[in-house]
N, C-alpha and C positions, 0 to 999 in steps of 0.2 A: 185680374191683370195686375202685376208686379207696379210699381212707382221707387224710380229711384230719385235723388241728390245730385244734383251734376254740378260742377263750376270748374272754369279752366281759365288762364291767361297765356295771353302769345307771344313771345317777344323773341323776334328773329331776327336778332341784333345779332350772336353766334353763327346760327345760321348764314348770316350774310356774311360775318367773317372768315366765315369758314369755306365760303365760293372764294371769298376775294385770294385766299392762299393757294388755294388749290389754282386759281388759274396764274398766280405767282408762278408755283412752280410750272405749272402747261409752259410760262413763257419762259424760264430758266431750260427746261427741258429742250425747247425751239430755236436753240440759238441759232440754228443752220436757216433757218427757216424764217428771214427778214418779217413776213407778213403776218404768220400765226404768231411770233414773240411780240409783235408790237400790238396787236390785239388783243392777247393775252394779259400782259401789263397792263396797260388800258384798262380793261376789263376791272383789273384786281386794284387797279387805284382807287378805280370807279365805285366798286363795290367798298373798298377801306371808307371810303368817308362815307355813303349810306350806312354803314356799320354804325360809325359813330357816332353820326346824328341818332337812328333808330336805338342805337342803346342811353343817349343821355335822355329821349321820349321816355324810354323803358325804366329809368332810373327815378325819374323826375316821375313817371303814375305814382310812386310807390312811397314817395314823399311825404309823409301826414303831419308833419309838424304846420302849426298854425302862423300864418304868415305867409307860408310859401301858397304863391298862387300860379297854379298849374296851370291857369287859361291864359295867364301872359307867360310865361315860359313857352304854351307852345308856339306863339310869335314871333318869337325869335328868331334871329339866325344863331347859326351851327356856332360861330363864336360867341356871339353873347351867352346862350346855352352854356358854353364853356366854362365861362368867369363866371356864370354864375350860381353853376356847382362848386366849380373852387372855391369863390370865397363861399359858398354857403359850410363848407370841409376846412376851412381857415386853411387851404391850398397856398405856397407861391405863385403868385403869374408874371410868369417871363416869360416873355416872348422872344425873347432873342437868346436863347437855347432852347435845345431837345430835349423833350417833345413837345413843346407849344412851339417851337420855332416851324417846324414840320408841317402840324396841323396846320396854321395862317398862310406856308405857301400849300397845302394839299387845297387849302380851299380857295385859293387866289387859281389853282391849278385850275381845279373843278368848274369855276365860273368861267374862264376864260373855255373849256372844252363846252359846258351846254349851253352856252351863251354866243360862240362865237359865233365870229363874222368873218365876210368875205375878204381875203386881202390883196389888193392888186398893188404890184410892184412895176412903174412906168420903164420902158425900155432902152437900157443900161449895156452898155460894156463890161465883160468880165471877161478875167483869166482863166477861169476853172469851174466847175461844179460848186465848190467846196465852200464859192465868194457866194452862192443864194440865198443861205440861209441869214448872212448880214445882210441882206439889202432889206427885208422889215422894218418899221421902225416899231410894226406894235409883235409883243411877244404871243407867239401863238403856243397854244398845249402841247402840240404833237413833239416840241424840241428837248419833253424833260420827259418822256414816253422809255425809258431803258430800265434794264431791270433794277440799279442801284437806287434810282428812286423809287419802284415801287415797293422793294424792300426796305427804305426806310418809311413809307408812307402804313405799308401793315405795320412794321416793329413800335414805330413810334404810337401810332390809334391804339392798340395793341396793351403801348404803357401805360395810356391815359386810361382806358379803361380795367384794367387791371388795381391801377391807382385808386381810382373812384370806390371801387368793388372794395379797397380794401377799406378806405377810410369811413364810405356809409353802411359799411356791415350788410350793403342791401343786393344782390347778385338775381337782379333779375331773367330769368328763366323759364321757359315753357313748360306748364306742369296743369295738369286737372287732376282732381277728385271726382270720385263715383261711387256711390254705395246705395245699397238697397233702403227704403223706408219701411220698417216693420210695421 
């Protein structure tokens, strides 16, 4: 009986960004079609930020310098993660441009969609339709749901990882070895 060598790692951080685009475009393609482009978008926002989380995971295994302690990294939130790959890359952090301006509302975005709550609106006079969506006072997800945010929500995820991939030389990727033992 043969014996081989096996070892493989997974990291479906592309993978995922690569759902999140394709259904970008589903809801680019859908514009006639109110229900499938807003689900679509959705979808592909939704997917942009698992992207990004699972690849600063995927980024942060592969870290061996001494110091860096990967059991409190994975603790973190998706921003903290953030800063602290940048400054470990002597990164700028600004938040108040693109792309970290992005990320902090994708993830303000995110929390408010799996986190939400019920919202009742007490019973008002209006002119139109068009006055409903002011009577909230708290902001709900579904209002920044169109396709210009979720093309900035991939472009932006998109840079930051691209950015990272370039400054730690480190592009983690799904890949195994196999070979026979003589």
């Amino acid at each position: 009986m043969s014996k081989y060598k096996y070892s493989s790692e997974n990291h479906n951080w592309d993978l995922t960004l690569n759902a999140s685009v394709t259904l970008l475009q589903t809801g680019v393609n859908a514009k006639n079609d109110a229900r499938l482009s807003f689900s679509s978008f959705t979808g592909s926002m939704v997917l942009a930020v698992a992207a990004l989380e699972s690849f600063f995971n995927s980024l942060a295994s592969l870290i061996v310098d001494e110091g860096f302690d990967w059991d409190n990294f994975q603790e973190q939130s998706v921003e903290n993660k953030l800063e602290q790959l940048y400054r470990k890359y002597s990164l700028e952090i600004d938040k108040g441009k693109r792309p970290l301006q992005t990320i902090g509302l994708a993830m303000s975005w995110r929390n408010r969609l799996v986190h939400s709550k019920p919202n009742f609106v007490e019973e008002t006079e209006i002119r139109s339709m068009e006055e409903v969506g002011k009577l909230s006072s708290r902001k709900s997800y579904e209002y920044e749901v169109n396709e210009k945010f979720a093309r900035q929500f991939y472009a932006d995820i998109l840079a930051v990882i691209e950015q990272l991939i370039k400054v730690s030389k480190i592009n983690p990727r799904a890949q195994c070895t196999y070979s026979p033992i003589n």
